[in-house]
C-alpha distance (Angstrom), angle and dihedral (degrees) to the residues before:
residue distance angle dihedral
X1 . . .
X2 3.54 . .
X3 4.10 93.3 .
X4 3.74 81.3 53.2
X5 3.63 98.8 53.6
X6 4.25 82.9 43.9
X7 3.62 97.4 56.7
X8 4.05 88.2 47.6
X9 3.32 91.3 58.3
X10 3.23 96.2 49.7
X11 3.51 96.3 48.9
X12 3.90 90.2 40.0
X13 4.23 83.6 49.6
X14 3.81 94.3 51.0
X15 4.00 94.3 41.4
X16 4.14 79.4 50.1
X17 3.51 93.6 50.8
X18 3.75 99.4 43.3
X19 4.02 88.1 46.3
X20 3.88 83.1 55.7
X21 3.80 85.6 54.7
X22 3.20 96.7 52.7
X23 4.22 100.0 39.6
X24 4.23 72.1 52.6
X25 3.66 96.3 57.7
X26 3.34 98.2 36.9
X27 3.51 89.9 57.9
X28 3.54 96.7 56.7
X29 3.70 99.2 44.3
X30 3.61 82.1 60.5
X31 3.70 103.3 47.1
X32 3.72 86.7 51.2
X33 3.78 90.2 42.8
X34 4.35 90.8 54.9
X35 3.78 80.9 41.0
X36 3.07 99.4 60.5
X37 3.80 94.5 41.0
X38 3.81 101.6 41.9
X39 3.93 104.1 20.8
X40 3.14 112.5 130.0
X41 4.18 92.5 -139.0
X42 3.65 85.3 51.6
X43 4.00 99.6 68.0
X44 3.42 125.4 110.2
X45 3.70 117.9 -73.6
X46 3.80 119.5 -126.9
X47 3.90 135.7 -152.3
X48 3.36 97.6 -100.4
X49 4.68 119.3 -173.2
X50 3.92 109.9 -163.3
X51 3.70 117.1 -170.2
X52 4.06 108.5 -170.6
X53 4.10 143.0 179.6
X54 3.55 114.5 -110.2
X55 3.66 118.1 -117.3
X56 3.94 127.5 29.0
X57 4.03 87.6 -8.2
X58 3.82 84.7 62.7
X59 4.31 94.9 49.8
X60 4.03 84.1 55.6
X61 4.09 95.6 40.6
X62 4.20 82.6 45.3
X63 3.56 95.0 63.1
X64 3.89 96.1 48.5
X65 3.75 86.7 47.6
X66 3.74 90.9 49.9
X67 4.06 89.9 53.5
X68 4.01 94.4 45.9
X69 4.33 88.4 50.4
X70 3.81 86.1 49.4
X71 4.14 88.5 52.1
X72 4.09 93.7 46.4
X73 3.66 100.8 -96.2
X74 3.62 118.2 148.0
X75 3.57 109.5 -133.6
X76 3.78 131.1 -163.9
X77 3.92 117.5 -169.4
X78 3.98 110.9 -157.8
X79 4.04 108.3 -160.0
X80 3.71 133.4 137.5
X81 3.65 122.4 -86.3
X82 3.63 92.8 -107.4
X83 3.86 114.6 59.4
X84 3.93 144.1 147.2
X85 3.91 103.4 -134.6
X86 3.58 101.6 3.4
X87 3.48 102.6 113.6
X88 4.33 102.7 -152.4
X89 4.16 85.8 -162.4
X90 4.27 105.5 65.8
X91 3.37 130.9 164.1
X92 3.47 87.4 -161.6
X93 3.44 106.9 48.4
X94 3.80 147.6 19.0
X95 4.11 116.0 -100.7
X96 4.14 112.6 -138.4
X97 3.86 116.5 176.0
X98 3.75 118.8 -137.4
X99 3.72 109.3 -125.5
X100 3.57 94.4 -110.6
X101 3.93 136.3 93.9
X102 4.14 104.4 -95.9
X103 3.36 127.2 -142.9
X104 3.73 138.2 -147.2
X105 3.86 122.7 -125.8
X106 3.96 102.2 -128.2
X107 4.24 121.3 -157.2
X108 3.70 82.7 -133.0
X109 4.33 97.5 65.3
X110 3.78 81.1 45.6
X111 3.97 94.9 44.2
X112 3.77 88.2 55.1
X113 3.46 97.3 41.0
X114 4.14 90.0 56.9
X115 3.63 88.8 52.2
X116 3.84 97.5 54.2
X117 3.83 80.9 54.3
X118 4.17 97.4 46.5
X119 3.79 79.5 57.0
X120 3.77 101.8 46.5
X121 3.89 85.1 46.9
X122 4.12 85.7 66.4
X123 4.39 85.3 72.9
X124 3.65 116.9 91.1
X125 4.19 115.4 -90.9
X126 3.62 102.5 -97.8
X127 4.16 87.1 47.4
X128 3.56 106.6 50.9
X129 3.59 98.6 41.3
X130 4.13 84.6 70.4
X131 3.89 95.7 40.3
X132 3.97 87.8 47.9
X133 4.01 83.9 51.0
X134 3.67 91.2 49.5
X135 3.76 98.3 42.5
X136 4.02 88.6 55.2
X137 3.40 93.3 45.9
X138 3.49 91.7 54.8
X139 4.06 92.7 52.0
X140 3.89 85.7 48.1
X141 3.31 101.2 48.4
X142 4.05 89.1 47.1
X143 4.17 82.7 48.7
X144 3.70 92.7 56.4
X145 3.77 91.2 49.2
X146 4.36 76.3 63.7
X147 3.68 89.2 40.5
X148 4.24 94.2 61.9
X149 3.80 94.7 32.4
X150 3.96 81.5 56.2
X151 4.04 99.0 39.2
X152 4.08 85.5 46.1
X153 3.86 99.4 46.8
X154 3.65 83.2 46.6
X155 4.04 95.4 53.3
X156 3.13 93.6 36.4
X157 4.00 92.2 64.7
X158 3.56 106.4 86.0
X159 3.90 93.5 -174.2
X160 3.84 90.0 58.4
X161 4.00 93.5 38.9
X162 3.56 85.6 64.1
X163 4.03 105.9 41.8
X164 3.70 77.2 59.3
X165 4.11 96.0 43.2
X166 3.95 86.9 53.1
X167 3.45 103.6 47.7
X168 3.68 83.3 66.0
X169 3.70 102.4 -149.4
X170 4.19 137.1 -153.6
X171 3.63 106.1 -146.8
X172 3.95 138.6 0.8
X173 3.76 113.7 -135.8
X174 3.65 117.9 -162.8
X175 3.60 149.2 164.7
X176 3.76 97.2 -135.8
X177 4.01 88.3 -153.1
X178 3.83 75.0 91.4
X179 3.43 110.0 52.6
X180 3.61 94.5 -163.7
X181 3.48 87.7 84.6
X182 4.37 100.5 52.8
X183 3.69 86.6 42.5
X184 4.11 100.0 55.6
X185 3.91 96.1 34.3
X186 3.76 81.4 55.7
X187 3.89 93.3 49.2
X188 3.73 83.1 46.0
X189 3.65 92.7 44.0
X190 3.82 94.6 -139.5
X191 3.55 123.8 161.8
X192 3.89 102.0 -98.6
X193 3.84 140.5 -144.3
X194 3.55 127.3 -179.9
X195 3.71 132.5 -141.4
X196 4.18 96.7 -152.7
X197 3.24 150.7 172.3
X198 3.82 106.1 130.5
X199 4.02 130.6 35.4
X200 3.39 129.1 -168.8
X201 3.85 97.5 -47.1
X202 3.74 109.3 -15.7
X203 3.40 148.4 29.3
X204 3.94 113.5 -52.9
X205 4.20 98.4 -115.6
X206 3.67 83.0 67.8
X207 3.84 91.8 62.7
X208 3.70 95.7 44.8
X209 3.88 117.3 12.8
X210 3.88 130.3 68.3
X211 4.19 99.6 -92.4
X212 3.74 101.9 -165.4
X213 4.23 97.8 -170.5
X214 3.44 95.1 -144.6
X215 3.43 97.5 77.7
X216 3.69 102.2 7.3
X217 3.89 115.9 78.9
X218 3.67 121.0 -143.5
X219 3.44 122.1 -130.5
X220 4.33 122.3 -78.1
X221 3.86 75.6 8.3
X222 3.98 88.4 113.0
X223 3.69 85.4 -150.3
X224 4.01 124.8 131.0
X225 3.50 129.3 -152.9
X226 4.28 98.6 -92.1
X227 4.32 94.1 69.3
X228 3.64 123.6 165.0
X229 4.03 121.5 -149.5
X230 4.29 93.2 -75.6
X231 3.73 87.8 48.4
X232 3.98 94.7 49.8
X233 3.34 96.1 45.6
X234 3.72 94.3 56.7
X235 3.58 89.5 41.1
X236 3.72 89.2 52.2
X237 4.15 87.4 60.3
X238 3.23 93.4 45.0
X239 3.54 93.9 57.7
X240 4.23 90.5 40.4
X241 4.11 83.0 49.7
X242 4.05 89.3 50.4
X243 3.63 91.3 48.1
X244 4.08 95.3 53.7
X245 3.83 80.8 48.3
X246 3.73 95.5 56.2
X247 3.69 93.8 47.0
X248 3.67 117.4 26.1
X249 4.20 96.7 34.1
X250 3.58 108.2 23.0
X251 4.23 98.9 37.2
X252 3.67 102.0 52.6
X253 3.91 96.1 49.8
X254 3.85 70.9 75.3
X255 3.42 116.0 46.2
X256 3.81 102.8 89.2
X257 3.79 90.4 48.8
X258 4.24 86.3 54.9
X259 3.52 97.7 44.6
X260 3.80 93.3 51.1
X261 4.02 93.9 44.9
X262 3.85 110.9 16.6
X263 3.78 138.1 60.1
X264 4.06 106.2 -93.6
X265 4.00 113.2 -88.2
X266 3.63 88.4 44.9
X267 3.66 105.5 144.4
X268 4.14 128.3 -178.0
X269 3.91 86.7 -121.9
X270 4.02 89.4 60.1
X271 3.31 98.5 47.4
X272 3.90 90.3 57.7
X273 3.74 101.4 44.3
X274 3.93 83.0 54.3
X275 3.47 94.9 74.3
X276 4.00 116.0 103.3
X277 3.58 100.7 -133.3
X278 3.69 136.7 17.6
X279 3.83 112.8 -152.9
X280 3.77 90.1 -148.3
X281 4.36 111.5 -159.2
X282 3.34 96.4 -144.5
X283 3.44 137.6 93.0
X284 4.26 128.6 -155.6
X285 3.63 86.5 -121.2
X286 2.94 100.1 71.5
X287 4.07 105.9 19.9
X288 4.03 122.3 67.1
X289 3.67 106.2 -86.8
X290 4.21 107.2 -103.5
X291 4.13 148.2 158.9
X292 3.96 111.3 -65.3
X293 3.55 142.0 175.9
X294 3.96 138.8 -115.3
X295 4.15 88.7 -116.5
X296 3.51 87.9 55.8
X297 3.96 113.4 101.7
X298 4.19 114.4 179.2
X299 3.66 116.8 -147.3
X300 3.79 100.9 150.4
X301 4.27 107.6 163.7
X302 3.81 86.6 21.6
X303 4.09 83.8 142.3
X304 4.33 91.6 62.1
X305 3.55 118.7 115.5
X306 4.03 129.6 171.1
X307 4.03 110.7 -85.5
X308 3.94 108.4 -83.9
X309 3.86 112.4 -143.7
X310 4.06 111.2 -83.2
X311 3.66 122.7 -128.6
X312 3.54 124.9 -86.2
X313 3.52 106.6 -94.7
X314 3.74 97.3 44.6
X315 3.49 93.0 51.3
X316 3.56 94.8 49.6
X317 4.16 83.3 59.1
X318 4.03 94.7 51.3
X319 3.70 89.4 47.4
X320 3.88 92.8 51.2
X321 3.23 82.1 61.1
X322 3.60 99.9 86.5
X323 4.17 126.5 -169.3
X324 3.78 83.2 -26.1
X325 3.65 103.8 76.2
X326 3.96 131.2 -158.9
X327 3.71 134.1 -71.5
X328 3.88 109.8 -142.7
X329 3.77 119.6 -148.6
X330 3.67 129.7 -163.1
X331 4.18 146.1 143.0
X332 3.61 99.5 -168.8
X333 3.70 122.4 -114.1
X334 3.73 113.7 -56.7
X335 3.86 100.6 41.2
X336 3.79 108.3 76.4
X337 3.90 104.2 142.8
X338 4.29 119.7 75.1
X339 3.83 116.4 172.0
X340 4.19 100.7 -80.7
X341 4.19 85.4 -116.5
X342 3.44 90.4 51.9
X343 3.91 90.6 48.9
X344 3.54 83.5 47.6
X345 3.92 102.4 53.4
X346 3.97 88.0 44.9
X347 4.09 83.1 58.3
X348 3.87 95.6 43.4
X349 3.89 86.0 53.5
X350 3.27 100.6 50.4
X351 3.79 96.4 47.3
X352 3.40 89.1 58.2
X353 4.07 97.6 59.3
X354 3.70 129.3 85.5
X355 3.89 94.1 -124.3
X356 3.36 139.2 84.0
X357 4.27 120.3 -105.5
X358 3.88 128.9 -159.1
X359 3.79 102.8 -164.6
X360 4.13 116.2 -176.6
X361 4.19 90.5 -143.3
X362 4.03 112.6 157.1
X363 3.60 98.4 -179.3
X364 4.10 137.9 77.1
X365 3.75 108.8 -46.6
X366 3.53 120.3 -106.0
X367 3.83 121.3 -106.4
X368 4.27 94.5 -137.4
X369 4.29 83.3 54.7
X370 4.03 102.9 143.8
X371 3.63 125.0 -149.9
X372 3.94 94.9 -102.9
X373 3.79 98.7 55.3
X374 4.09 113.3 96.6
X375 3.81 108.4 -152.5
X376 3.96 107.4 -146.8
X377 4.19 134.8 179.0
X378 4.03 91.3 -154.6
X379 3.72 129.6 12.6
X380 4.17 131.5 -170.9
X381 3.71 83.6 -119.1
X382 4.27 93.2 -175.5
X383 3.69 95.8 44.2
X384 3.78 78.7 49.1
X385 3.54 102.1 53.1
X386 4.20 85.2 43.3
X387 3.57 97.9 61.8
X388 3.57 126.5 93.6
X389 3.26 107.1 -126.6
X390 4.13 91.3 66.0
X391 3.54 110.3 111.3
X392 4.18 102.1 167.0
X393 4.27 131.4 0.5
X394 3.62 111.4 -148.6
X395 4.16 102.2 -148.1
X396 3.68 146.6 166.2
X397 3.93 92.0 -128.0
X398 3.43 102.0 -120.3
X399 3.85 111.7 158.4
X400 3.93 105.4 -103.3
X401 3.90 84.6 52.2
X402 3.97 95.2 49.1
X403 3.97 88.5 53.6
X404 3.92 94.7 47.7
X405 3.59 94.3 48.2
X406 3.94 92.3 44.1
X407 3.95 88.9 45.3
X408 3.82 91.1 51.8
X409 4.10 99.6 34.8
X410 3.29 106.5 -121.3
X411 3.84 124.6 150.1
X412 3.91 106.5 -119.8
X413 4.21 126.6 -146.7
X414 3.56 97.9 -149.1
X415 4.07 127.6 -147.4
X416 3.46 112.0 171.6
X417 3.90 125.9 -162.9
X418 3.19 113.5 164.5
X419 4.08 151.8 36.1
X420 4.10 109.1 -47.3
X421 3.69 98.4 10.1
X422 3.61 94.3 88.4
X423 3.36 92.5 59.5
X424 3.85 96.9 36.5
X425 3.83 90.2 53.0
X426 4.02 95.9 47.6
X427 3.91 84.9 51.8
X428 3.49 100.8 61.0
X429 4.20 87.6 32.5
X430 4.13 86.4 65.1
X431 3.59 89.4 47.8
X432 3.88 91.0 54.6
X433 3.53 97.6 -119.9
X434 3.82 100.8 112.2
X435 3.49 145.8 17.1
X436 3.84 130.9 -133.3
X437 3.67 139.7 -137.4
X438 3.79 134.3 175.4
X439 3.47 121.0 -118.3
X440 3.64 102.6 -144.0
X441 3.88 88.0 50.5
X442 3.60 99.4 41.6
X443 3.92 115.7 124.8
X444 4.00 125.5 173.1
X445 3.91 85.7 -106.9
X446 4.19 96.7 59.0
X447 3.76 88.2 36.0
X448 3.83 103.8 51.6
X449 4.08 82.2 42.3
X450 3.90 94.0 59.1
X451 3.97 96.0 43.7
X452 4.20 84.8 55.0
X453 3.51 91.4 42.7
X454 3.85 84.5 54.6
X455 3.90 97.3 42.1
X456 3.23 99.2 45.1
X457 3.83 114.3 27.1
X458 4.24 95.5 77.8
X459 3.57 96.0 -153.0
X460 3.82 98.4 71.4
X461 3.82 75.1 61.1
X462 4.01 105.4 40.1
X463 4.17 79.6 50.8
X464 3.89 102.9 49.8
X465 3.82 92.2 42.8
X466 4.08 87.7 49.3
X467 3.87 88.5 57.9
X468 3.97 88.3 44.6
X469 4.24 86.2 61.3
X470 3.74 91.0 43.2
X471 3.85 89.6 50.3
X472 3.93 92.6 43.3
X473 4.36 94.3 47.2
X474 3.17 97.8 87.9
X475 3.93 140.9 116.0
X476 3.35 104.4 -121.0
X477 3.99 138.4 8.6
X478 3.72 113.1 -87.3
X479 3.81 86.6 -128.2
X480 3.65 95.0 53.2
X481 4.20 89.7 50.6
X482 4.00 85.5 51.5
X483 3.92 86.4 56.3
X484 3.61 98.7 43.7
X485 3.81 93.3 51.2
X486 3.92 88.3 48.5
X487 3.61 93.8 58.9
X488 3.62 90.0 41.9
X489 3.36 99.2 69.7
X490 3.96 96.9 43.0
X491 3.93 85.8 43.8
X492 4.28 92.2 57.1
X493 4.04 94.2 18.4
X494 3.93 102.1 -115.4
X495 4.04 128.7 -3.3
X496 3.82 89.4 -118.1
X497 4.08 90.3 148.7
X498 4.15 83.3 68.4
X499 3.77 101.9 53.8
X500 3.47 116.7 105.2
X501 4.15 118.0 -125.7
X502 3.27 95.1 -144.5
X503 3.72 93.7 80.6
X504 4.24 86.2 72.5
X505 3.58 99.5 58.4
X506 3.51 128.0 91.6
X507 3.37 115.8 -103.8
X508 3.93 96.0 -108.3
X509 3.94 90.8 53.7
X510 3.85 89.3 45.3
X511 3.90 92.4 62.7
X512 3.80 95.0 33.4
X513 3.67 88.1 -109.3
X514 3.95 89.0 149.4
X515 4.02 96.5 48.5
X516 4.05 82.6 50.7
X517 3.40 88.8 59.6
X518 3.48 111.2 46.0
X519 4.23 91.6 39.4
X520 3.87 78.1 55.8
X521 3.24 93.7 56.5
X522 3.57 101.3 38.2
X523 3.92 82.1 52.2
X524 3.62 90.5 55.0
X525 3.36 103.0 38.0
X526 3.56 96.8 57.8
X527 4.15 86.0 44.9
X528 3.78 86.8 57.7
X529 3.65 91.9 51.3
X530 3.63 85.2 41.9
X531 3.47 91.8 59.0
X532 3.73 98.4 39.4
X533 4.00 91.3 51.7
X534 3.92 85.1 50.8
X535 4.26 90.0 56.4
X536 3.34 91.4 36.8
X537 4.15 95.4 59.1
X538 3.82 89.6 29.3
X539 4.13 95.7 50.4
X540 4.30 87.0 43.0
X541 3.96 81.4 55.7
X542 2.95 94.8 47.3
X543 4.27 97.5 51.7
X544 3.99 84.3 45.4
X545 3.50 88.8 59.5
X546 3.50 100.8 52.6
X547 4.09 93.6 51.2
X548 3.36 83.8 62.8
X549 3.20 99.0 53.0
C-alpha cells in the first residue's frame, strides 16, 4: 500500500514537474512570440537623413543616432569632409559629404571670441547686455552668409540632389542651428523632425510658441520670468532688436538661394515652422515656465545616464579625499584659454580648501597650483558629477552641463563666457542651486568665498537635488519620448494634424489687427452718425426756436 502510494507520487511529482516545464516553455515561446510582434525594437526600420552641427550639437544628435541603429533604422549622416566629432567611419551610420569645402571649428576663433566678451562685460548691466546682443548678431548674421553659400552650392549640385532623391528617404532629422538641413528636407519634401535648442539667433520657443515679453525673457536679456516695469521695457527691445535680426539680417542672406529653388514668399522662418516635430532640449525644470505648442516634444538632458565606475587611478584620488569631497572643474570643449591671473586666482583658491579638485586645464600650469588640485586634458565629466564624493562643479553653463549637474544634484559655481550660458547660469541661480561669478571680475577672494558658500551653506544642495527628483518623476525617459516621436512621423508620414495655422497668416490677421480695425470703425462710424444725428435734432431746435421768437 504504502509503496503504491510512493510510486504515485512519484509519478504524479515527475508528471508535475514536467507540466511545470512545459507551462515554462510555453511561456517563453510566447513572450518572445509578443516580442517579436509588439516590441518596440522590433518595428520596422525606416530610411532615416540626419543633417547635424559639429561640436557638442553632434555628442547630443550621436546618442539619438546610436538608439535609432540599435532599433534597425538606416541612418545616413550628411557633413562636410572636414569635421571635429564627426566620425566619417560609423558602424552605425552611412557618411555622405556635402558638396561644399568644410571647415574645422578651432579653440582659437572661440578664444578670441570670449575675450571680446570679458571686455564687453567691463560696461555697466543695462549696457552690455545690448552690445553683447549686437556683437552676436553680427557673428550670426556673418554665419548665415556661410549657411546660404552652403544650402546653394548644395542645390545647386544636381549630381548630389539626386544621390539623395534616389535613396528615397522616410524622415529628415536635423538640428536646424544648421539650416542646411530645414532647407534640403524641404527641397526633398521629407517629413521633418528637429533636434533643437537654438534657431537662427535665439532660443527656439521664440520661433514657434506665443512669447508674451512680459514674462518671457529674451535671450542675452539676463532677465527671468518675475520683471518689474525697467526689466520689461528692456526686455521689450530686446525682443524688437531680435525681430529686426530675424528679418532684415538673417532673411536676406537667403533670398537668392529661395528664388532660384523655392516657390516665391518662401522665407527661412517658414521653412522651419514646417517641420512636424521639434525635439525641444529643454526641460520646464529648469526653463521659466511659458506658451507652447502641440509639435513641440521636450527632451532636455536626454544624453544623462547613471555614473559608470571611474578608472582606477582617479578613483583612488576622489576617495583620498576623505569627508571633504571633490570640487569638479570644467569649461566645456571649445573654451580652453582664461586670462593667466584669472587661472591663477582659481589655483590660489583651491589650494587653500580642505578638498580635493579635478580641474580639466590644457594650458601652462599655474604658479599658485596646491597640492590637492589634479590637472587633467579629458575628464568623464557625468560619472564625475555621479559619484559621491562630488561636493561642487565649477562650469561654463553651457546646456549639456546644466542637465548633468541637475540630473546628478550637485550645486554648480557658475562662470559663464559665452552665448547661452548667461542665461543658463542665472536660471539655475534663481532656483538656488548655484551661484555666479564674473570672469573678468573674479579675484581669489570672491572665488574661494562662493565655493564655501556652496560647500557649506546646505541649501544650495537641498535645492539642486530637489530639481534632480523633479527631473527624474517622470513617465518615461526623455530619450525614449525623442525615439517614439521619430518613428512617429515615418510610421504616419508627417504630424501635420499638430501644426499650428497660425504660422500662414499674415501677420495683421494673426493678431486680429484687421477685426481691430473694422470694429473701430464700425465704433466710430456709428459715433459720427451719433454725433451728426445729435446736431442735426439740436440745430432743427434750435431754428424752431427762433420762429417763435
Amino acid at each position: 500500500m504504502h509503496g503504491g502510494a510512493a510510486a504515485w507520487v512519484r509519478t504524479s511529482g515527475t508528471r508535475f514537474n514536467n507540466d511545470q516545464k512545459m507551462s515554462r516553455s510555453i511561456t517563453v515561446i510566447l513572450t518572445l512570440l509578443c516580442l517579436l510582434v509588439l516590441g518596440p525594437s522590433y518595428s520596422k526600420g525606416g530610411k532615416i537623413l540626419v543633417v547635424p552641427v559639429d561640436g557638442s550639437q553632434w555628442l547630443n544628435m550621436k546618442v539619438i543616432i546610436e538608439q535609432l541603429h540599435s532599433r534597425g533604422h538606416e541612418i545616413t549622416v550628411l557633413h562636410t569632409s572636414k569635421t571635429w566629432f564627426i566620425s566619417s567611419n560609423s558602424s552605425m551610420y552611412t557618411s555622405i559629404h556635402a558638396p561644399v569645402q568644410g571647415t574645422k571649428w578651432v579653440k582659437e576663433v572661440m578664444n578670441i571670441y570670449v575675450q571680446n566678451i570679458l571686455d564687453l562685460r567691463s560696461y555697466p548691466n543695462f549696457i552690455r547686455q545690448f552690445y553683447q546682443q549686437q556683437f552676436f548678431s553680427s557673428l550670426v548674421q556673418l554665419g548665415h552668409i556661410s549657411l546660404a553659400n552652403i544650402a546653394a552650392g548644395a542645390l545647386d549640385d544636381s549630381v548630389f540632389i539626386k544621390t539623395l532623391k534616389d535613396s528615397k528617404f522616410d524622415l529628415m532629422l536635423t538640428d536646424p542651428a544648421l539650416t542646411l538641413g530645414v532647407i534640403l528636407g524641404n527641397y526633398l519634401k521629407l517629413p521633418m523632425v528637429l533636434n533643437v535648442r537654438w534657431i537662427n539667433q535665439g532660443d527656439g520657443h521664440f520661433a514657434i510658441a506665443p512669447s508674451p515679453v512680459s514674462y518671457v525673457p529674451v535671450d542675452h536679456s539676463e532677465l527671468h520670468d518675475q520683471m518689474d516695469f525697467i526689466d520689461r521695457t528692456k526686455n521689450m527691445l530686446h525682443y524688437l532688436y531680435t525681430v529686426y535680426v530675424q528679418h532684415f539680417l538673417i532673411e536676406p542672406s537667403y533670398s537668392d538661394v529661395f528664388q532660384r529653388h523655392f516657390p516665391p514668399g518662401t522665407d527661412l522662418l517658414s521653412l522651419q515652422r514646417s517641420a512636424d516635430i521639434w525635439l525641444f532640449r529643454a526641460d520646464f525644470v529648469f526653463e521659466f515656465p511659458r506658451p507652447t505648442m502641440p509639435n513641440v516634444v521636450y527632451i532636455g538632458g536626454f544624453q544623462c545616464k547613471e555614473a559608470k565606475p571611474l578608472p582606477a587611478e582617479l578613483e583612488a584620488f576622489m576617495q583620498s579625499s576623505g569627508e571633504h569631497g571633490v570640487i569638479v572643474m570644467s569649461l566645456g570643449t571649445l573654451v580652453s584659454a582664461l586670462p593667466a591671473e584669472v587661472n591663477e586666482a582659481i589655483a590660489a583658491a583651491f589650494a587653500q580648501l580642505p578638498q580635493k579638485v579635478i580641474w580639466k586645464f590644457d594650458k601652462e600650469k599655474p604658479s599658485s597650483l596646491g597640492n590637492n588640485t589634479l590637472l587633467v586634458n579629458w575628464l568623464p565629466q557625468k560619472d564625475l558629477l555621479g559619484h559621491p564624493k562630488t561636493r561642487v562643479f565649477v562650469t561654463h553653463g553651457g546646456t549639456n552641463a546644466i542637465y548633468e549637474t541637475i540630473y546628478h544634484g550637485v550645486p554648480v559655481l557658475g562662470m559663464p563666457l559665452l552665448f547661452d550660458q548667461f542665461d543658463n547660469l542665472l536660471r539655475l541661480k534663481v532656483r538656488g542651486a548655484a551661484r555666479v561669478v564674473e570672469v573678468r571680475s573674479l579675484t581669489k577672494e570672491n572665488f574661494l568665498e562662493a565655493l564655501k558658500d556652496l560647500i557649506e551653506n546646505p541649501s544650495y544642495h537641498k535645492n539642486i537635488q530637489h530639481l534632480s527628483l523633479l527631473y527624474r518623476d517622470r513617465p518615461m525617459s526623455p530619450l525614449d519620448e525623442a525615439i517614439f516621436w521619430i518613428e512617429y512621423v515615418i510610421r504616419n508620414k508627417g504630424a501635420a494634424h499638430l501644426k499650428s495655422a497660425g504660422f500662414s497668416l499674415p501677420w495683421y490677421t494673426y493678431f486680429c489687427l484687421d477685426v481691430a480695425a473694422i470694429l473701430m470703425a464700425i465704433t466710430g462710424t456709428f459715433i459720427w452718425g451719433l454725433v451728426l444725428v445729435c446736431r442735426c435734432l439740436c440745430g432743427q431746435r434750435f431754428k424752431n426756436k427762433m420762429k417763435a421768437e
